[in-house]
N, C-alpha and C positions, 0 to 999 in steps of 0.2 A: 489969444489973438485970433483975427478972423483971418483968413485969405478966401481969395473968392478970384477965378479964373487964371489964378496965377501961374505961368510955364516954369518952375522951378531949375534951377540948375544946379550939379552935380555940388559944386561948391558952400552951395550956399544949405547944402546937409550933411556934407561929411562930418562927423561927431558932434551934429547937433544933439540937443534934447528938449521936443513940444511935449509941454503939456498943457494939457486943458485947450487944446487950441481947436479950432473949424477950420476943413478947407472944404468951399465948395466949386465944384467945376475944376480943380486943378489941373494939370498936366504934369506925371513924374515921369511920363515915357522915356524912354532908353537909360534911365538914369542908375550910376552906380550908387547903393547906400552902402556907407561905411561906415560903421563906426556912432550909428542912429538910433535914436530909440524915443519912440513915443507914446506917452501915457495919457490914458485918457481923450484922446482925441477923437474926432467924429470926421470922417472922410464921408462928402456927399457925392455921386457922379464926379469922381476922380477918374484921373488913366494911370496906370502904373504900366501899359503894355511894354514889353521891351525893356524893363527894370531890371538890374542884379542887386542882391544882397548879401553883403559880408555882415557878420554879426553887427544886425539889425534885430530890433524888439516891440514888440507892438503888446502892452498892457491894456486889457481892455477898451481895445481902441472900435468904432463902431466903422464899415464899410460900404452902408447902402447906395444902393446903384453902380458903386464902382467898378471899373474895368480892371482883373488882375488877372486875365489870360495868359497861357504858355509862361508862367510862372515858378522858381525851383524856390522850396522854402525851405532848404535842408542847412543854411545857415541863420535860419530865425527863429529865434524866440515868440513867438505865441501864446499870451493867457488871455484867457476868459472873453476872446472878441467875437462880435457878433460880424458874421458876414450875409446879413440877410439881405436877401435881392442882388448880391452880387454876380458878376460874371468868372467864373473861376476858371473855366473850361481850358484843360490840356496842362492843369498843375500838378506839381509832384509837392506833397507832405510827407517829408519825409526828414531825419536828421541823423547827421554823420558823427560816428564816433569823436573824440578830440584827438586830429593828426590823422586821421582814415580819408581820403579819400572814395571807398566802396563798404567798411562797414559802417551797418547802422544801428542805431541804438534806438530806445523806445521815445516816441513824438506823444507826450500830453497835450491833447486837444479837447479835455474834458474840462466843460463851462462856455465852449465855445457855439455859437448858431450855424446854423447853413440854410435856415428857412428860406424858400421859394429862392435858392441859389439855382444859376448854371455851373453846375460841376462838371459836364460833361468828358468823357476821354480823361476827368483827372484819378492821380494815383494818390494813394494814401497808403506807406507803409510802416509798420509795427508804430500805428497810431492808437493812441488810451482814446476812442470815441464814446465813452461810456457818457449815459445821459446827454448824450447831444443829439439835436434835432436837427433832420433833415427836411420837415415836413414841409411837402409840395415842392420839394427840389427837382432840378436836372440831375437824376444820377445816368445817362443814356451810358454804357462803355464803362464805366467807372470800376476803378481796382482796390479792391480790401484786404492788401496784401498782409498778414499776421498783425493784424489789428483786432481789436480788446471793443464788439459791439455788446456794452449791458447794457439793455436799459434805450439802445438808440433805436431814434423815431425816425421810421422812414413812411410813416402814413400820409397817400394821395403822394408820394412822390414816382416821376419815371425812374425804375431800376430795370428797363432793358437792357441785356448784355451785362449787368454787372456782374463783377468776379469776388465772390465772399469764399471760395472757395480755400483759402489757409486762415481765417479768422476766425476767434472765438467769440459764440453768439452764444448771448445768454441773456433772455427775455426783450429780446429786439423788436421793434414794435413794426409789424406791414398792415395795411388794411387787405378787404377781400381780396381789388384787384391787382396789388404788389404780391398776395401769397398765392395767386394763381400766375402771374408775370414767373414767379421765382419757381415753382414747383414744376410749369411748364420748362425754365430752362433747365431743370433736371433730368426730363423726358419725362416726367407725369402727364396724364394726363384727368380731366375733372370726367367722372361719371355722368351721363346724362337721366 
């Protein structure tokens, strides 16, 4: 099914399940999902600003242009989505034990995009980012709290301020000016 500009309400998704479906231009602001899950679906210039999620799932679902600021995903489900061009800035990937309220368990985000995303101020922790691409993202502030980077592409993205500081990096990809951004915030500095 298509939607196109439509302002959804909290009701009319509590244990749904889309698939295959398009929403372009939607509106999910303030909205609780519960009990949701959608496969395959293509979100164009949506809002989810102001959203909560109770175990909700999102299978390959694509997110270009959409709005998913100030965001917690520590009750969703996540494979293989593509968030490129998104706005993500000031989210937490993160997920909680079952019954924990503060411990967390490992977040597989591996098959997922972030190309040319605003990630900005977002957190990510004991996330699998293994083979996922950041390239030409906002990482401005961003935190890579005991997360699993092999293999992940951060080439021609901002990594100002970012904190990889407890994560294991293992053939992570920077170009020149992210491996001088990053060595600089070590106190290197480049030889003239």
């Amino acid at each position: 099914m298509i939607y196109r500009e439509k302002k959804f309400l909290e009701e009319e998704l509590k244990g749904q399940s889309f698939s295959g479906d398009s929403f372009f231009s939607c509106n999910f602001s303030g909205i609780k999902f519960r009990f949701t899950s959608f496969n395959k679906c293509l979100f164009t210039s949506c809002n989810f600003s102001g959203s909560f999620f109770e175990i909700t799932s999102f299978f390959e679902c694509s997110f270009r242009e959409s709005k998913l600021s100030n965001l917690a995903f520590s009750e969703v489900q996540i494979v293989a989505c593509n968030f490129s061009q998104a706005i993500l800035s000031n989210c937490s990937f993160d997920q909680l034990k079952s019954g924990s309220k503060f411990e967390r368990k490992n977040f597989d985000l591996k098959g997922c995009c972030f190309e040319l995303a605003d990630l900005r101020n977002s957190v990510f922790v004991f996330c699998n980012l293994s083979q996922v691409s950041f390239i030409k993202a906002n990482l401005d502030s961003a935190v890579f709290d005991h997360c699993k980077l092999a293999g992940t592409d951060f080439s021609e993205s901002n990594i100002s301020g970012v904190n990889f500081e407890t994560s294991k990096i293992e053939k992570a990809i920077l170009d020149f000016d992210g491996f001088l951004v990053f060595g600089q915030s070590k106190g290197f500095v480049l030889k003239k």
